[in-house]
N, C-alpha and C positions, 0 to 999 in steps of 0.2 A: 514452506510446507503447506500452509491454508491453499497456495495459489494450485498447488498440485493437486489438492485433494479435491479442489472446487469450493473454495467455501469460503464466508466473507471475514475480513480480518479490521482487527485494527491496529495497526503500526506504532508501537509501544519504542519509542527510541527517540537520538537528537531532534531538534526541531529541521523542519521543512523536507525529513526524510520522505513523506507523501508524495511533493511536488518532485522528490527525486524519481520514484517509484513512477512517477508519471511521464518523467523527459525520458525513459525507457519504454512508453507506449503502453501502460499498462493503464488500467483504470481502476478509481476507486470508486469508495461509494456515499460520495458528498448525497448523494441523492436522498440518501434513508437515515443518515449519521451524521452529524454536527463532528465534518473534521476540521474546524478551527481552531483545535488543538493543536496541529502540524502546525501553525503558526507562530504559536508560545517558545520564546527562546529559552525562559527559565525552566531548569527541568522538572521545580519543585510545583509549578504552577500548572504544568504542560500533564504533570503525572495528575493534579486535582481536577483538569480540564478531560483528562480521560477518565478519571472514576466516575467521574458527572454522566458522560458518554453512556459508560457502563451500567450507572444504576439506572438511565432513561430507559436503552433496552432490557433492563431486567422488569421493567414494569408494565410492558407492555407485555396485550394479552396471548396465548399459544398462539391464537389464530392469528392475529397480528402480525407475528413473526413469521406463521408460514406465507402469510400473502407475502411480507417483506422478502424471504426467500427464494419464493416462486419469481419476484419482479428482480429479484439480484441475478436470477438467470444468464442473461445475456450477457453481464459485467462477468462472470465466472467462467464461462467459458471463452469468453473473452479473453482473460488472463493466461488462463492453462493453455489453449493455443497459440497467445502470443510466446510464453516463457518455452514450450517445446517448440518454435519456429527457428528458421534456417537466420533468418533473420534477424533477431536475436541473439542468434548463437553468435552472429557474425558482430555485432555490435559490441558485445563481451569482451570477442578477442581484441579486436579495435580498440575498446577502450583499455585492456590489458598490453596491448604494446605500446600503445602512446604512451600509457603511464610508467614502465618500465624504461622505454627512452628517455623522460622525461626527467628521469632518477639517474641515470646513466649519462648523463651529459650536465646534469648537474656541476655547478662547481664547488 
């Protein structure tokens, strides 16, 4: 949803889901965010590693955040073109039949 609407996220879920988000050509935004979180295998530690995240950006000041906004620019649209590209699309299915084969031939 954040990547549709344009807007910056952070990935609340298993560990190394980032790096996943990224072998799909997307970008994130190590640039502005400490996501060494994605890293964290434990989920208990990985969840304290992003409240940390959370209260850094809460403290920082409006105008902070809109410069960080303004400079997230290019990562954002970045994303919302990658995720409606043909490209993509195609990626999807690709990876949705390999892995449906992969199930099916199972023994």
């Amino acid at each position: 949803k954040p990547i549709v609407s344009r807007m910056p996220f952070i990935l609340v879920g298993p560990a190394h889901n980032l790096a996943y988000l990224r072998s799909y050509g997307f970008k994130t935004f190590d640039r502005w965010i400490d996501e060494s979180y994605d890293n964290i295998v434990d989920p208990v530690e990985r969840m304290h590693a992003i409240g940390r995240v959370l209260l850094d950006i809460s403290n920082r000041s409006l105008d902070d955040l809109q410069v960080m906004l303004c400079e997230m620019q290019e990562v954002l649209d970045h994303n919302y073109n990658r995720f409606y590209s043909q490209e993509f699309l195609n990626y999807c299915w690709d990876e949705l039949i390999n892995n449906l084969q992969a199930v099916i031939q199972a023994p």
